[in-house]
N, C-alpha and C positions, 0 to 999 in steps of 0.2 A: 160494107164500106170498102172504098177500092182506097190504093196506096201505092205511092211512088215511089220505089226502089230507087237511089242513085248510089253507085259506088267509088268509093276516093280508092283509087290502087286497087290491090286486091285485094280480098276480104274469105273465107272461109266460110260456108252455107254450114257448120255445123259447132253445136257448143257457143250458140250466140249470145251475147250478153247486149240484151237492150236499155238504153239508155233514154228517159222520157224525160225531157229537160221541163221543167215546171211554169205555172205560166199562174199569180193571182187567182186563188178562188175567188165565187160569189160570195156576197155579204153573212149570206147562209151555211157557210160553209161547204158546198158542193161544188162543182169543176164548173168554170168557168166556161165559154160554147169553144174557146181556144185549147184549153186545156183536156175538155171533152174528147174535141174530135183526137188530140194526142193519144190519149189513152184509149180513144176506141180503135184506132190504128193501129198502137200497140196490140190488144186482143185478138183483132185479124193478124197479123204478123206472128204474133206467140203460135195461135192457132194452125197456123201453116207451115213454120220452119222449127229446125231443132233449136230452143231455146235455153239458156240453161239456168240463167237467172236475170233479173230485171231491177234496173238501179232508177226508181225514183229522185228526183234532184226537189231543193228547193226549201228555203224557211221561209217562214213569215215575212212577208216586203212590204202589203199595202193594207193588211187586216191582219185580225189573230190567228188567221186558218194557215198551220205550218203546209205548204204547197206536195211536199213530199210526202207527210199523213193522209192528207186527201188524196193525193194518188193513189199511196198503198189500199184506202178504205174501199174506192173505186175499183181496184183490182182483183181484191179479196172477195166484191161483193159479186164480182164478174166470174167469181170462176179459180182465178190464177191461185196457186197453193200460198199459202203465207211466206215458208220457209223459202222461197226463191227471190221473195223481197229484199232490194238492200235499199235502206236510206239516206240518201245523201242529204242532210239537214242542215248545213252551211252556206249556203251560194244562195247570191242574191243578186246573178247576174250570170247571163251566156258563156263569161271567161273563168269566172268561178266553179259553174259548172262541170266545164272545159277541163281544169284544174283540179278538185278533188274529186269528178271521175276516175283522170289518169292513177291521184293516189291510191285510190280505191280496186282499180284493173291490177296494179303494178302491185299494191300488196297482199288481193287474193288471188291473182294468175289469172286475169281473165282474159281472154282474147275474144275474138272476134265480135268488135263492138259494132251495135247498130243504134244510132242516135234517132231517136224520135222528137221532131219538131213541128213546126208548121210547116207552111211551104211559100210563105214571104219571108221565113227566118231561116232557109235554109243554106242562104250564100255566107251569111255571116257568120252561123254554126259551122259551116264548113271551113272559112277563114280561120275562126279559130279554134278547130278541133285539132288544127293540120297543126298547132302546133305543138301537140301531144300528140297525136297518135298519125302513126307512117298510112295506116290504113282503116278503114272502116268504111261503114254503109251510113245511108241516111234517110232515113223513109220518110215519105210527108204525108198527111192525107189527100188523098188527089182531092184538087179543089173545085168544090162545082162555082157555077156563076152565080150565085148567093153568097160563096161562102167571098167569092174575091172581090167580088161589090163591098162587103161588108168588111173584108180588112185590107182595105186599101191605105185607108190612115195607116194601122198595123206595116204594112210595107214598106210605105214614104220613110215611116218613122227608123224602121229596121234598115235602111239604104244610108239614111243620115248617118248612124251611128257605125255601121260598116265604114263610110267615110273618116269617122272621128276616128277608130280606134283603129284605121291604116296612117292615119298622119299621128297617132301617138307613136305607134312602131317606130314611124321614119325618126322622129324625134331622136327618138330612143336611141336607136342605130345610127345616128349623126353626132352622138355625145361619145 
């Protein structure tokens, strides 16, 4: 699987702490074809740079399959050791994510964070990553022409909501 590096600022190529932000399993409890391609990106990624630990995100939001368990079960099944797993089991949304990542960086020391996303959701993950963290990277799957046909809704949808939660900011910062 190929994968697209982007980097906010600088970033450090060693001791990386990968972040797969989570995305609905299937009804069956296995990853989802979004959630999929994340984590199979993450495994090319782990596999090629120095990794040091990898922070699954995500509870239960549309079914009973907590998103961050299915991650882990996915990674373990792949390969990745257990003990580098951390699960992030709270967030039930891109800003929440965002959010006890940072608590989670800031009180085991982790630097050099690399967010794993899609890559219609990587403007908005970036929006609001930047507002925790000065630096990091953001890999997506590079997307073939099936996969961008196929989440194009996924994009439209991600663009609206980038819009929403810049006029909640302004809001915010106008009170």
């Amino acid at each position: 699987m190929k994968y697209k590096i982007y980097t906010v600022n600088s970033c450090a190529d060693s001791d990386e702490t990968l972040v797969i932000l989570g995305n609905p399993a299937n009804k069956d409890g296995t990853p989802s074809s979004i959630l999929k391609s994340r984590l199979d990106a993450a495994l090319y990624y782990f596999r090629e740079h120095s990794v040091r630990n990898i922070i699954v995100t995500g509870r239960a939001n549309y079914n009973e399959f907590e998103e961050s368990e299915v991650q882990k079960q996915y990674l373990i099944n792949h390969g990745i050791p257990q003990n580098i797993i951390i699960k992030e089991n709270k967030s039930t949304s891109t800003p929440d994510n965002a959010l006890y990542t940072y608590r989670i960086a800031k009180e085991l020391d982790l630097k050099n964070i690399v967010v794993i996303t899609s890559h219609y959701h990587k403007k908005r993950s970036q929006y609001i990553f930047n507002h925790y963290f000065s630096s990091y990277k953001i890999v997506t799957p590079y997307p073939s022409i099936f996969y961008v046909i196929k989440n194009i809704v996924y994009y439209l949808w991600d663009k609206y909501c980038l819009f929403k939660t810049r006029q909640k900011d302004e809001r915010l910062e106008r009170r």
